[in-house]
C-alpha positions, 0 to 999 in steps of 0.5 A: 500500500502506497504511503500519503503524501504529508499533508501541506498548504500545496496539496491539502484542497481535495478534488473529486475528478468526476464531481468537479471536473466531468458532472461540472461539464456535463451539466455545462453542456447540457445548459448550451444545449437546452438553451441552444434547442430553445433558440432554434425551436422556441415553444413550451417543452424546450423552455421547460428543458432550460428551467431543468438544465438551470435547475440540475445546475443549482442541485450540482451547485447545493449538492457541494455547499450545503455540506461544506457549510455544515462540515464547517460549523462542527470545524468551528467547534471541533476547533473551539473545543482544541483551543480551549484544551490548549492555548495559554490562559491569556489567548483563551479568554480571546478566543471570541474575537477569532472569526469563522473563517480564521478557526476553520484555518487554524484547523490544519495547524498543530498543536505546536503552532496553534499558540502563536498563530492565534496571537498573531491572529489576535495581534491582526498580523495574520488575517484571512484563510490563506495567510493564516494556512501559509503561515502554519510551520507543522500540518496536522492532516485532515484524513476524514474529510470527503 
């Protein structure tokens, strides 16, 4: 069995070939074509087409987003949850101030690192995701994500 590659800013984004690349196309296509079908052959059943065609899009668009949302608010508090167990009384009183989006940054960051990552957070040298992913020395990998 071939062993993971560590994880690190560089490759930790995950694509689905067949959802992102082949059903992205699939549905783009079938788009232009009920659009097309419509400007050739105006009339009910070729509009009806274009509403399917734009409706599929929004079900591939929400299929994705909607558990990307949720995935992030259990990262939220899986991340609250690991600051309050590790960092320093004097950033734990603070933790209200991180943002979303900053927790769910801190989520690839090791113990080690979180610390002073979040007083650089706090202290606004650190700012959004991918500053805050950059600047993470040790990844902690994200095994279970989907």
């Amino acid at each position: 069995m071939a062993e993971k590659m560590p994880q690190s800013y560089a490759n930790h984004r995950r694509f689905v070939p067949v959802y992102h690349f082949v059903l992205s196309l699939i549905f783009l296509l079938n788009l232009v074509a009920a659009a097309w079908q419509l400007f050739k052959h105006p009339g009910f059943s070729t509009a009806i087409a274009l509403l399917v065609a734009f409706g599929l899009i929004g079900v591939y668009y929400y299929s994705r987003t909607f558990p990307l949302h949720v995935q992030d608010r259990l990262i939220r508090l899986e991340e609250r949850m690991r600051l309050e167990e590790i960092l320093p009384d004097d950033l734990k009183g603070r933790l209200g101030e991180l943002k979303e989006r900053q927790l769910i940054a801190l989520r690839f960051a090791s113990d080690e690192d979180v610390p002073d990552l979040v007083r650089q957070i706090l202290d606004g040298k650190l700012k959004g995701l991918e500053e805050i992913k950059k600047a993470i020395k040790t990844w902690r990998p994200d095994d279970f994500r989907c």
